[in-house]
N, CA, C and O of each residue as an XYZ file, in Angstrom:
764
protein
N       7.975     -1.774    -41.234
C       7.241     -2.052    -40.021
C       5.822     -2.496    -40.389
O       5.215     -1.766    -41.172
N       5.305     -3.425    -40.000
C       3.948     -4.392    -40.173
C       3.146     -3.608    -38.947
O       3.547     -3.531    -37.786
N       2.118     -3.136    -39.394
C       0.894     -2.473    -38.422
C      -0.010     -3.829    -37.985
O      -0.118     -4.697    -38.851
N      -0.440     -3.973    -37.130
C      -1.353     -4.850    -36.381
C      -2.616     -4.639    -37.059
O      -2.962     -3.514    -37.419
N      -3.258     -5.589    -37.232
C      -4.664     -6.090    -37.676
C      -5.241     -5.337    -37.172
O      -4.896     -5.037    -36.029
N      -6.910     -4.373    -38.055
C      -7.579     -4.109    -37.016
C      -8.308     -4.666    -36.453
O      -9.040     -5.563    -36.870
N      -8.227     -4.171    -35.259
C      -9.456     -4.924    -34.533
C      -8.718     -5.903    -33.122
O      -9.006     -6.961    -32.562
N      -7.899     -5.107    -33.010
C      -6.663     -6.516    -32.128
C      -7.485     -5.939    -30.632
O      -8.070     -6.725    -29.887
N      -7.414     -4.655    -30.407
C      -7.930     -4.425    -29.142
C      -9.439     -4.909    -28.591
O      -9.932     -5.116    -27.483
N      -9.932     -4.979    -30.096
C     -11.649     -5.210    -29.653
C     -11.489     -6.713    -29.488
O     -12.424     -7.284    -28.925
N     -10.247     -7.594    -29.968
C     -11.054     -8.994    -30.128
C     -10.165     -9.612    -28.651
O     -10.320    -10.799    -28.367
N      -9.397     -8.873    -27.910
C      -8.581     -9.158    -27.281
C      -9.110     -8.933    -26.147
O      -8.827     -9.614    -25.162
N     -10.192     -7.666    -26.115
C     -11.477     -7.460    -25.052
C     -12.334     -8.372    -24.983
O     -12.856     -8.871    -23.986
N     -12.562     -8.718    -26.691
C     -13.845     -9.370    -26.184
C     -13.367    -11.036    -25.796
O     -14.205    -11.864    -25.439
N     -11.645    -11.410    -25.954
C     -11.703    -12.449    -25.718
C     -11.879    -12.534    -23.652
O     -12.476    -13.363    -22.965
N     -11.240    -11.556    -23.327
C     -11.352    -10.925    -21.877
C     -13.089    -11.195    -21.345
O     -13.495    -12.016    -20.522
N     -13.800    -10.280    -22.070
C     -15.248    -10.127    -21.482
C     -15.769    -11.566    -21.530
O     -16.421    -11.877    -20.534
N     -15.609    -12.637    -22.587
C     -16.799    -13.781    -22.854
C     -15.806    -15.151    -21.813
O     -16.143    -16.291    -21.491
N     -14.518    -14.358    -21.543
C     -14.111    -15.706    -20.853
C     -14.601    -16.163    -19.713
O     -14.900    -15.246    -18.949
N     -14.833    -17.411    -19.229
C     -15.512    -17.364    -17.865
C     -14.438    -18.685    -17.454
O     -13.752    -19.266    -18.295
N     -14.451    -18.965    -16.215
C     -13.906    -19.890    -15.421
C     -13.503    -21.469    -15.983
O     -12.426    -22.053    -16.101
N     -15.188    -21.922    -16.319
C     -15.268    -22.632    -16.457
C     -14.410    -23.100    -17.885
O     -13.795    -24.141    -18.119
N     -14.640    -21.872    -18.734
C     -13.668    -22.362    -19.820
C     -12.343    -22.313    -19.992
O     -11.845    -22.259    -21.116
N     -11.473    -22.331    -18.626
C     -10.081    -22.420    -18.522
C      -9.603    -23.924    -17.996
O      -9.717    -24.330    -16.840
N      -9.229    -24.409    -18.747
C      -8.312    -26.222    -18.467
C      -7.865    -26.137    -17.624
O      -7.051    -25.315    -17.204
N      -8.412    -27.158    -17.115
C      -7.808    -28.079    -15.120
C      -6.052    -27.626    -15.568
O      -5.565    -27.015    -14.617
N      -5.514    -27.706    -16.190
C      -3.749    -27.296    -16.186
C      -3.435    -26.064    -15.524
O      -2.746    -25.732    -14.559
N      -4.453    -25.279    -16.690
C      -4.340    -23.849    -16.866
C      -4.394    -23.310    -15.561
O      -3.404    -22.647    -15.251
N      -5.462    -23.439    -14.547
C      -6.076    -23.182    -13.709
C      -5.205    -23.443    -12.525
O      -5.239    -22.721    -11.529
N      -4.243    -24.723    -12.668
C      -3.207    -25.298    -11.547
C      -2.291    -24.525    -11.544
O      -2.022    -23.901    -10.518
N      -1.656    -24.387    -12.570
C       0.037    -23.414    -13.221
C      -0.557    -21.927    -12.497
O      -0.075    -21.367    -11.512
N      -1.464    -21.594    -13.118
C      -2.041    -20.117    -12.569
C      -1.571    -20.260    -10.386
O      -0.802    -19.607     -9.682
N      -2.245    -21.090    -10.169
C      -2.515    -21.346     -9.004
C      -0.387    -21.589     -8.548
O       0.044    -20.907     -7.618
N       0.497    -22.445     -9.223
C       1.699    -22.676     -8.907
C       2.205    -21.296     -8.823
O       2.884    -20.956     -7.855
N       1.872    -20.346     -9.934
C       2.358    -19.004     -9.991
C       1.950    -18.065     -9.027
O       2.803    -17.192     -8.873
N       1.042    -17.944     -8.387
C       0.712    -16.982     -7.248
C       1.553    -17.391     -5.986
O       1.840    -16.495     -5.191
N       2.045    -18.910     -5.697
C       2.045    -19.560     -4.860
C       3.735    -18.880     -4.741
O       4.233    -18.238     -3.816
N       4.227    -19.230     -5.811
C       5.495    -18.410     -6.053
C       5.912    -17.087     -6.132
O       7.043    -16.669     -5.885
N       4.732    -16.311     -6.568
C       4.706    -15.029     -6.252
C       4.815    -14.841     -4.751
O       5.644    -14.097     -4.227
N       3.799    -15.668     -4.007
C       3.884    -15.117     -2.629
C       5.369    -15.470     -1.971
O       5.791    -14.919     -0.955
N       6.065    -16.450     -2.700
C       7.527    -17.190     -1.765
C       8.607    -15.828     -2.488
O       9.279    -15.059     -1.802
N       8.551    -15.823     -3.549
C       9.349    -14.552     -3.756
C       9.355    -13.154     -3.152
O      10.337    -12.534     -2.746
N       8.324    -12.845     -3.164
C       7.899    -11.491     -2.339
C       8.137    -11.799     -1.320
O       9.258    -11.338     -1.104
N       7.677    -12.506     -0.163
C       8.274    -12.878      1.196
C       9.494    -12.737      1.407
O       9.837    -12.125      2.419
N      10.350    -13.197      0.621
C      11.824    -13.309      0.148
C      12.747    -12.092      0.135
O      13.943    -12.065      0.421
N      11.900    -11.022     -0.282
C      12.066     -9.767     -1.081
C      11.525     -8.638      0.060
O      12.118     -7.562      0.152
N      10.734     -8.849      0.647
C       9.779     -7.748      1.056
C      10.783     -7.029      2.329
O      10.527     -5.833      2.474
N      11.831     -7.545      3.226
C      12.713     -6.586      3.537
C      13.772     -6.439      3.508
O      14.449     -6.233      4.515
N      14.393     -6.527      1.880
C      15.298     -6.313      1.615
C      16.029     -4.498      1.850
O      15.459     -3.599      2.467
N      16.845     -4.435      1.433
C      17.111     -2.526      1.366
C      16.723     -2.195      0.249
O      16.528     -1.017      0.546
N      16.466     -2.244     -0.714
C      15.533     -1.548     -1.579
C      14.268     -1.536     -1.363
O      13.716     -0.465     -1.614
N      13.652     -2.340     -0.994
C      12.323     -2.553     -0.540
C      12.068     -1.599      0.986
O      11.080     -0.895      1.196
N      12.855     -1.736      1.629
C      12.909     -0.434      3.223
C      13.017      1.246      2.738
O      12.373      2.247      3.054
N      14.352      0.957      1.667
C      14.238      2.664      1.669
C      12.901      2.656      0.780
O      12.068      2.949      1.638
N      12.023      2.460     -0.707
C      10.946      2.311     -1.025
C       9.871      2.733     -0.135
O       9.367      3.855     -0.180
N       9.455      1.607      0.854
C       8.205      1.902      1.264
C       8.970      3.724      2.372
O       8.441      4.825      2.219
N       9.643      3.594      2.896
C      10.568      4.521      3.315
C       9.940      6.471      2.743
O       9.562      7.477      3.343
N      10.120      6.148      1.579
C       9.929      7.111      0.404
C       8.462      7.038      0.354
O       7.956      8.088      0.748
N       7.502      6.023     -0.050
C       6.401      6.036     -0.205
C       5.255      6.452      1.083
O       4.342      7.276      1.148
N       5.747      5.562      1.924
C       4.834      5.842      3.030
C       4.147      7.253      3.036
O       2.977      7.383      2.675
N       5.057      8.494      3.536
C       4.899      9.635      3.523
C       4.077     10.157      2.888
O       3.383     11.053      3.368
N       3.900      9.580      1.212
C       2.883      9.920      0.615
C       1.823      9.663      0.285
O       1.103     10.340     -0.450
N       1.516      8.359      0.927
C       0.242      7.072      1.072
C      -1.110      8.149      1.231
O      -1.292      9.196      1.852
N      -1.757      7.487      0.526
C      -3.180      8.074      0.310
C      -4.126      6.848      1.582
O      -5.300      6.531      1.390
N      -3.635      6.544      2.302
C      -3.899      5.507      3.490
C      -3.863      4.492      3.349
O      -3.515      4.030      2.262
N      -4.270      3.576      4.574
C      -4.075      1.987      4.920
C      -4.874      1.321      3.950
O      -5.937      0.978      4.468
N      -4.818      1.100      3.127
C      -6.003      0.495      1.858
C      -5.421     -1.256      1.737
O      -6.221     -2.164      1.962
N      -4.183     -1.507      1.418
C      -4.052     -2.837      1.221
C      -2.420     -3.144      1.853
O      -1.681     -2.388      2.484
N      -2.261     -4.227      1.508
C      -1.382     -5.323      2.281
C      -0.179     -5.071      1.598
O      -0.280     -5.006      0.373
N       1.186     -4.877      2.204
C       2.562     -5.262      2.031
C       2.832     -7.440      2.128
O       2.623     -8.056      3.173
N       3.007     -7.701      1.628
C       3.433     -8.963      1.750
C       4.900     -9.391      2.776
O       6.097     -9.141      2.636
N       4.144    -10.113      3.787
C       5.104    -10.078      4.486
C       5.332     -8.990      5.439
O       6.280     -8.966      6.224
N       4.323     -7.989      5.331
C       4.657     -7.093      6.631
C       3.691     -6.718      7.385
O       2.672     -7.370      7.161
N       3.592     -6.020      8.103
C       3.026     -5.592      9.110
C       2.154     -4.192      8.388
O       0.942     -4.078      8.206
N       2.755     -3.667      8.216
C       2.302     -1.824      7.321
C       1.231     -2.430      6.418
O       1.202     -3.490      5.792
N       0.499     -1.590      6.523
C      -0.435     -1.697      4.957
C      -0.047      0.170      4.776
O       0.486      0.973      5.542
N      -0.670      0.302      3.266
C      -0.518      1.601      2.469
C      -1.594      1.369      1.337
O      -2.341      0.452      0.999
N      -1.266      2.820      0.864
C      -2.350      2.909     -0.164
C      -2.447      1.934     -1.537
O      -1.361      1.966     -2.116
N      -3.267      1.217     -2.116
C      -3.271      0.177     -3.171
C      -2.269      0.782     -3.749
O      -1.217      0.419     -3.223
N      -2.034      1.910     -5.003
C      -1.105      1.767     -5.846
C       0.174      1.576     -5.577
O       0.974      1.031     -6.338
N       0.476      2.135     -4.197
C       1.628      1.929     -3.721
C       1.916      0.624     -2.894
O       3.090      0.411     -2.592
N       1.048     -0.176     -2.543
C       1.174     -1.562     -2.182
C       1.461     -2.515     -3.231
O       2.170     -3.482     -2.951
N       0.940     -2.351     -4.568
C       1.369     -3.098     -5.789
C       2.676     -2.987     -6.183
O       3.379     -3.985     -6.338
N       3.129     -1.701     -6.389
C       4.430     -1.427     -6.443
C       5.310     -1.562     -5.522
O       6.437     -1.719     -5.992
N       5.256     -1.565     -4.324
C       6.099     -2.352     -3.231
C       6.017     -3.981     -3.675
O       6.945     -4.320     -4.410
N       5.109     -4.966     -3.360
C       5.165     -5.896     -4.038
C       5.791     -6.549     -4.700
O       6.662     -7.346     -4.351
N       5.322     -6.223     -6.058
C       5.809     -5.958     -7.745
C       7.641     -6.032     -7.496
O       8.613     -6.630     -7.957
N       7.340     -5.079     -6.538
C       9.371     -4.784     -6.296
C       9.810     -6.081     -5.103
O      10.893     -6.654     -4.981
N       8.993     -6.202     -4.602
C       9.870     -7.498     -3.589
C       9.495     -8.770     -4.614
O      10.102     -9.823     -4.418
N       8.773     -8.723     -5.414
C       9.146    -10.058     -6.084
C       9.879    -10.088     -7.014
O      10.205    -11.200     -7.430
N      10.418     -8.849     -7.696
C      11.528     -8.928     -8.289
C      13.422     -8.708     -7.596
O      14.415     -8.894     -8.300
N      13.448     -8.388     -6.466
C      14.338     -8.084     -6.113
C      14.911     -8.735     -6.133
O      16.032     -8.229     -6.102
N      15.008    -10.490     -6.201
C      15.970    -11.346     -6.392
C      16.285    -11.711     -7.967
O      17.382    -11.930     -8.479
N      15.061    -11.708     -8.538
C      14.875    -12.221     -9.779
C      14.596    -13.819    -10.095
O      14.848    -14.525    -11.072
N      14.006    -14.046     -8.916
C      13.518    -15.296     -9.222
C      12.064    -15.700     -9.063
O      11.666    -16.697     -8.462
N      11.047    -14.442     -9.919
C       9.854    -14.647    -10.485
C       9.832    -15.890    -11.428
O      10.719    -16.725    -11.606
N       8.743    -15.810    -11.919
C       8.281    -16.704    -13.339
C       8.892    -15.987    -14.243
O       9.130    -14.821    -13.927
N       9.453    -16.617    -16.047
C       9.568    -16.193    -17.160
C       8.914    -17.108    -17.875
O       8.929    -18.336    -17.789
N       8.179    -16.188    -18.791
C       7.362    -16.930    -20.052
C       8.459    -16.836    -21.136
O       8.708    -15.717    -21.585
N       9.239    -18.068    -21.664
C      10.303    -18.050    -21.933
C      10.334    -17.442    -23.139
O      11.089    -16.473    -23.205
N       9.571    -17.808    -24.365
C       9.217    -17.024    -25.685
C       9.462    -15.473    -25.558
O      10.118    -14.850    -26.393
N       8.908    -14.921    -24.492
C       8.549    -13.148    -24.630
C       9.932    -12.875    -23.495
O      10.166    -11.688    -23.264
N      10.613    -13.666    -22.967
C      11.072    -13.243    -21.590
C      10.688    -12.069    -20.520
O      11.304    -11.226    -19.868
N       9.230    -12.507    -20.710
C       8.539    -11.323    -19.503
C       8.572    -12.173    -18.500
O       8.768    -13.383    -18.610
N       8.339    -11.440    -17.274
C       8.108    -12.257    -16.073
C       6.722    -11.741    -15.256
O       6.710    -11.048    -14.238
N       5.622    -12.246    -15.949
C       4.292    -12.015    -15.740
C       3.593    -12.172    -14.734
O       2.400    -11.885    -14.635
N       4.471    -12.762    -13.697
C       3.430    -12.816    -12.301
C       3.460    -11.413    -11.502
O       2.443    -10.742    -11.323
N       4.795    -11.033    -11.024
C       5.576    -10.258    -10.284
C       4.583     -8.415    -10.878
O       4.041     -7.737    -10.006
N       4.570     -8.185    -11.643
C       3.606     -7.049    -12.331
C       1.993     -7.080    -12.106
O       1.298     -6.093    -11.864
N       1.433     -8.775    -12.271
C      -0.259     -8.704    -12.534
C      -0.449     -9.078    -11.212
O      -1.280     -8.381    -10.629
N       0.069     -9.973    -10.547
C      -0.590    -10.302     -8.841
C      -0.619     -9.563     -8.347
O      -1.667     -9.463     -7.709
N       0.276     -8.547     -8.181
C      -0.025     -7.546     -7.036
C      -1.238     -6.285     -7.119
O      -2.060     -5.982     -6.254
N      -0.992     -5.587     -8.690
C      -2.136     -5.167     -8.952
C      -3.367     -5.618     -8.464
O      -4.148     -4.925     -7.812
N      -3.593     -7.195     -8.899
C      -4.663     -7.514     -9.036
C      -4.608     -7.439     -7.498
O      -5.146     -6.412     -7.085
N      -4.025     -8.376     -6.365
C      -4.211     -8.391     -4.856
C      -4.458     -7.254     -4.558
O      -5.411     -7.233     -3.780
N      -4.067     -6.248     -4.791
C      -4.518     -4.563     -4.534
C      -5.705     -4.188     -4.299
O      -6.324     -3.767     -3.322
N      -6.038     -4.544     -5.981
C      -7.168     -4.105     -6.486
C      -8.243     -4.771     -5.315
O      -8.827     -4.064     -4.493
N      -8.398     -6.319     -5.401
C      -9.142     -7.254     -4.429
C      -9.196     -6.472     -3.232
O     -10.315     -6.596     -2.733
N      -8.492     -5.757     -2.595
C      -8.337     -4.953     -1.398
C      -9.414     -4.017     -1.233
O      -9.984     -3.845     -0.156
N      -9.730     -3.336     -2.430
C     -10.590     -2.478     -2.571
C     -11.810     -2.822     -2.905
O     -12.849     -2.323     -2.473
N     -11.646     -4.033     -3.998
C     -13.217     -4.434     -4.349
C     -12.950     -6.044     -3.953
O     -12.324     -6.823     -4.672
N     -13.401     -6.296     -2.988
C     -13.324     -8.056     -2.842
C     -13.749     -8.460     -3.462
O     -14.628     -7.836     -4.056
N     -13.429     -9.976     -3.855
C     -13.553    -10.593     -5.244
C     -13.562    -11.898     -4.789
O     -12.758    -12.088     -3.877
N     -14.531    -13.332     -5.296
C     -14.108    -14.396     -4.622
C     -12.159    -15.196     -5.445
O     -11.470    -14.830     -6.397
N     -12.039    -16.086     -4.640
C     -10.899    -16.408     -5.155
C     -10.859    -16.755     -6.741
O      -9.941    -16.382     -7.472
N     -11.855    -17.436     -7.130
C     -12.661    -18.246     -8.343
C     -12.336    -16.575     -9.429
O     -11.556    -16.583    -10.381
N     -12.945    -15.596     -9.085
C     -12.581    -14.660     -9.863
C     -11.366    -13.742    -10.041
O     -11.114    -12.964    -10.961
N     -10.658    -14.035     -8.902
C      -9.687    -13.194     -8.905
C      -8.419    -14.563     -9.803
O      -7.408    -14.193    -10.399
N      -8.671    -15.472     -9.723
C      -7.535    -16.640     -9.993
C      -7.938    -16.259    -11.780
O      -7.013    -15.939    -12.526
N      -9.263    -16.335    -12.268
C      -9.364    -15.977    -13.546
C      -9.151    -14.737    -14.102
O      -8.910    -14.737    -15.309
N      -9.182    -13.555    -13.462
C      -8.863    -12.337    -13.784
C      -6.942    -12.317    -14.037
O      -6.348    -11.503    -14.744
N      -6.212    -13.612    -13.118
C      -5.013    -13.749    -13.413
C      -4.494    -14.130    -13.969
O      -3.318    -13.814    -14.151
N      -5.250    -15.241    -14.683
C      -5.324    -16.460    -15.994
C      -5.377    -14.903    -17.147
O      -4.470    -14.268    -17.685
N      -6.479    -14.788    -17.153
C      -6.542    -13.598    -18.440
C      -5.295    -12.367    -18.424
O      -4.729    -12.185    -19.502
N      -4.936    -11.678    -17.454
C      -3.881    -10.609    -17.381
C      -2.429    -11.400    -17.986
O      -1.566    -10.889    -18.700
N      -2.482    -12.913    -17.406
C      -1.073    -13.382    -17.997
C      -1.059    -13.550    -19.332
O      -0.020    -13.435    -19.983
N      -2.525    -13.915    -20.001
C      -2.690    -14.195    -21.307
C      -2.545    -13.303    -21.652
O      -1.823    -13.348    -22.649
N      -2.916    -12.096    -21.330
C      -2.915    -10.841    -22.498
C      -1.428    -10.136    -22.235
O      -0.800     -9.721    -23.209
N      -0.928    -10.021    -20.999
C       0.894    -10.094    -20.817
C       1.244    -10.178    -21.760
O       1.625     -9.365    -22.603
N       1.107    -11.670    -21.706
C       2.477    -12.721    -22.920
C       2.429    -12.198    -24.083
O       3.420    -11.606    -24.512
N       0.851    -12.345    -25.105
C      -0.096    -11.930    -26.128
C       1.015    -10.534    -26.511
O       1.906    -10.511    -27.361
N       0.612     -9.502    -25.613
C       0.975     -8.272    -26.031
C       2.882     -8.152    -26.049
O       3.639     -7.578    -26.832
N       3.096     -8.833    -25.026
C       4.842     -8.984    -24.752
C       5.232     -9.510    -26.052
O       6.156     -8.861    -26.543
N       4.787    -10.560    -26.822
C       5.380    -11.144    -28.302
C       4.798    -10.392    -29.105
O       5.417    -10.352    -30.168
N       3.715     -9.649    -29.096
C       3.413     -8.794    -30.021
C       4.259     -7.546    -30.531
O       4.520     -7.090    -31.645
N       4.636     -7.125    -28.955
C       5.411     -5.611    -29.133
C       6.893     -5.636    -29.370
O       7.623     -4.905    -30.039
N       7.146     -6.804    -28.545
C       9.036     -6.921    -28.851
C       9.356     -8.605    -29.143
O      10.158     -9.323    -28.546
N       8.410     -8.965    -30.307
C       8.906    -10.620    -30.096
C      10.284    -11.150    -29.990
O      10.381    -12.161    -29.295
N      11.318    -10.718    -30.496
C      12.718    -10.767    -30.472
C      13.397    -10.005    -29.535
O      14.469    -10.505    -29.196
N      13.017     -8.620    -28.845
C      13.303     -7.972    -28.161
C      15.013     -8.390    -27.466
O      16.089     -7.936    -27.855
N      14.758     -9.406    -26.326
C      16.057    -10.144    -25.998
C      16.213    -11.983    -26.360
O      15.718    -12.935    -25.757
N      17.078    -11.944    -27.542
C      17.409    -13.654    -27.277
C      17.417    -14.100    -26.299
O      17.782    -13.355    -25.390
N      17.068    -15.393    -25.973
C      17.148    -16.058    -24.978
C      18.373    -15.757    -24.037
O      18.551    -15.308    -22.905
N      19.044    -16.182    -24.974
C      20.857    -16.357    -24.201
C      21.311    -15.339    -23.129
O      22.027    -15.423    -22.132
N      20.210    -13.768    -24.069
C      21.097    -12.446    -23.121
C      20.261    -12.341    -21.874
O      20.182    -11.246    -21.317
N      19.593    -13.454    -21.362
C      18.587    -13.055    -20.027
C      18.610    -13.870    -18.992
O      18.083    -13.734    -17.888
N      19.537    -15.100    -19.603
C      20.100    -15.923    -17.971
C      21.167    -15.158    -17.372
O      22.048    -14.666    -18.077
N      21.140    -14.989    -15.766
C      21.875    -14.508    -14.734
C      23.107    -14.803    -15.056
O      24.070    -14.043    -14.952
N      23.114    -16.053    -15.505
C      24.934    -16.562    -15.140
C      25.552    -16.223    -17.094
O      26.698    -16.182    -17.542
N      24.501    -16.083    -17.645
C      25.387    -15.506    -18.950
C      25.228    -13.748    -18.901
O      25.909    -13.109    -19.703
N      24.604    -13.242    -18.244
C      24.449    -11.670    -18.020
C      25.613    -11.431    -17.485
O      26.400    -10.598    -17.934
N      25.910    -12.464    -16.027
C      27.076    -12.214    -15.743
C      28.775    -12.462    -16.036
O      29.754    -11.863    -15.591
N      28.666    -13.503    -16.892
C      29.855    -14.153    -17.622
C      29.684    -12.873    -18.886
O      30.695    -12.422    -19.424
N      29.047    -12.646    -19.057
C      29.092    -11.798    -20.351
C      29.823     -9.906    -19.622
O      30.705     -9.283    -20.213
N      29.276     -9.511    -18.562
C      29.843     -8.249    -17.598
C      31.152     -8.692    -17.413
O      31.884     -7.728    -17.636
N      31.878     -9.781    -17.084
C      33.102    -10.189    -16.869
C      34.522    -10.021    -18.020
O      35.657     -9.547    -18.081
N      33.421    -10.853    -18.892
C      34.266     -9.930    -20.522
C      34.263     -8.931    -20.697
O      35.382     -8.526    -21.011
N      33.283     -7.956    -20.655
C      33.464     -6.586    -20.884
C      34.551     -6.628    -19.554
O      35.534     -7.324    -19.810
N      34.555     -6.395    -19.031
C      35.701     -5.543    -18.080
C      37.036     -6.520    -17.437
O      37.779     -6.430    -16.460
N      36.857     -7.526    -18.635
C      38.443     -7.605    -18.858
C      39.364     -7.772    -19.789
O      39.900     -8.827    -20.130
N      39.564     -6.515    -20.263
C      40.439     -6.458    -21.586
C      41.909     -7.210    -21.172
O      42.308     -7.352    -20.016
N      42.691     -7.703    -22.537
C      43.271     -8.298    -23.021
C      44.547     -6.704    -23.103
O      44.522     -5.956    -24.080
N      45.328     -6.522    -22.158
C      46.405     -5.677    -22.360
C      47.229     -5.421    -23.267
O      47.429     -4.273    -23.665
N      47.927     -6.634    -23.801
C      48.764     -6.796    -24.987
C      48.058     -5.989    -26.222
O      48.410     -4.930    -26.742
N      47.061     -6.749    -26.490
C      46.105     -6.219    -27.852
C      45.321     -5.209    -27.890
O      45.202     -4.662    -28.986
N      44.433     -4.569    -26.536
C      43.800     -3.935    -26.277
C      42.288     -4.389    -26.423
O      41.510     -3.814    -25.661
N      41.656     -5.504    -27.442
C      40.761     -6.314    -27.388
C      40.258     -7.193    -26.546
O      40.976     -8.112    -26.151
N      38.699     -7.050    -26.043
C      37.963     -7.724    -25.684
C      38.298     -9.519    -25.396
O      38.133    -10.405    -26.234
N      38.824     -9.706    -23.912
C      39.599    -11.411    -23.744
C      38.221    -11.621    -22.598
O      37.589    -10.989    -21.752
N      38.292    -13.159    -23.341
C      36.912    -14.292    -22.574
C      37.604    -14.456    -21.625
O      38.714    -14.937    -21.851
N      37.238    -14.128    -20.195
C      37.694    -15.376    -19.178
C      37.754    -16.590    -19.111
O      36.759    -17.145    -19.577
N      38.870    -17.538    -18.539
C      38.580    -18.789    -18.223
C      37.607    -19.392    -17.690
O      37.591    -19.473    -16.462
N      36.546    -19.969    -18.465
C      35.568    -20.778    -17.000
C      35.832    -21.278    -16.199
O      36.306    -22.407    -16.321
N      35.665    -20.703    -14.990
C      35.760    -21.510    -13.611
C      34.645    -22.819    -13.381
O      34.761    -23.445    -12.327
N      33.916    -23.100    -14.042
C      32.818    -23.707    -13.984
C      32.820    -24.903    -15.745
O      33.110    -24.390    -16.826
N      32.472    -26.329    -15.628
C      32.159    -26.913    -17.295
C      31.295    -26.009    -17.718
O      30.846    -25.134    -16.978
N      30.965    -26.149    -19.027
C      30.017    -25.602    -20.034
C      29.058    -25.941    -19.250
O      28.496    -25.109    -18.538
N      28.682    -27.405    -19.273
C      26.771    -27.992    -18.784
C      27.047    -27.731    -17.699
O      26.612    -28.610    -16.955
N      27.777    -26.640    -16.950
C      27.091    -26.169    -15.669
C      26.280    -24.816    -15.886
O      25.379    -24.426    -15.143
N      26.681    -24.254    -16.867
C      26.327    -22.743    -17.591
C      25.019    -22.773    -18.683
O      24.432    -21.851    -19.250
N      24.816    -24.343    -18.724
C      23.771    -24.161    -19.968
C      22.327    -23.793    -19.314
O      21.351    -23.602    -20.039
């Protein structure tokens, strides 16, 4: 096992503390901006599903008060528990962002926090869009750091997660070994 350089936390702060706005690329700054935009269409998407009802369901009760916003609803609740409602309606379908290298899905975790947080300490947009630029950077950063291989690519698309559950649970009687289903579908529909 290879120990990390020292100094990873201090230079990873200080790349955090000296960054400012201005030094993030017209791209950078757009994609950031595509990703919230999608955060908000997912969560909308998500926000009253049944996991998301029984959730706030469970949470409410214990809300430390009306502090910030459910997406998509009417209720507000206490920040930590508004992030995590969130967080959970934008994953409930699974069609967040993936940073394909780390296969994290970095919006669905840092927007809502951060929208939370903004709840409590307002922030102009200009800072809160860069505070999201930096959380995804240090995401990804730390996501390839801690598990760079963690999952191959292959084992994290839907339709091979699920072609792959299909084999497991259909054995081959004769032999007792593990039998591929027929694709119902060509290959380049699966790639």
């Amino acid at each position: 096992m290879t120990l990390p350089k020292p100094g990873v936390s201090q230079t990873l702060a200080r790349f955090v503390a000296d960054t400012r706005w201005e030094d993030i690329p017209d791209p950078v700054k757009h994609e950031a901006k595509r990703a919230l935009l999608n955060f908000f269409a997912v969560a909308l998407a998500g926000c009253r599903t049944p996991p998301i009802e029984m959730a706030l369901g469970s949470l409410a009760e214990f809300s430390g008060g009306k502090q910030a916003t459910i997406v998509g609803r009417s209720e507000r609740i206490d920040a930590l528990n508004a992030a995590f409602l969130n967080a959970a309606g934008a994953n409930v379908f699974d069609y967040c962002d993936t940073h394909l290298p780390t296969v994290v899905h970095p919006t669905a975790p840092l927007a809502p926090a951060l929208l939370a947080l903004s709840e409590l300490r307002p922030v102009s947009g200009r800072d809160l869009l860069l505070a999201f630029v930096l959380g995804f950077e240090i995401e990804c950063r730390v996501g390839g750091a801690v598990s760079p291989g963690h999952y191959p690519p292959a084992a994290c698309s839907a339709p091979r997660r699920a072609r792959r559950s299909s084999w497991a649970s259909a054995r081959r009687r004769s032999c007792g070994r593990w039998a591929r289903p027929r694709r119902s579908r060509p290959a380049s529909a699966n790639a």
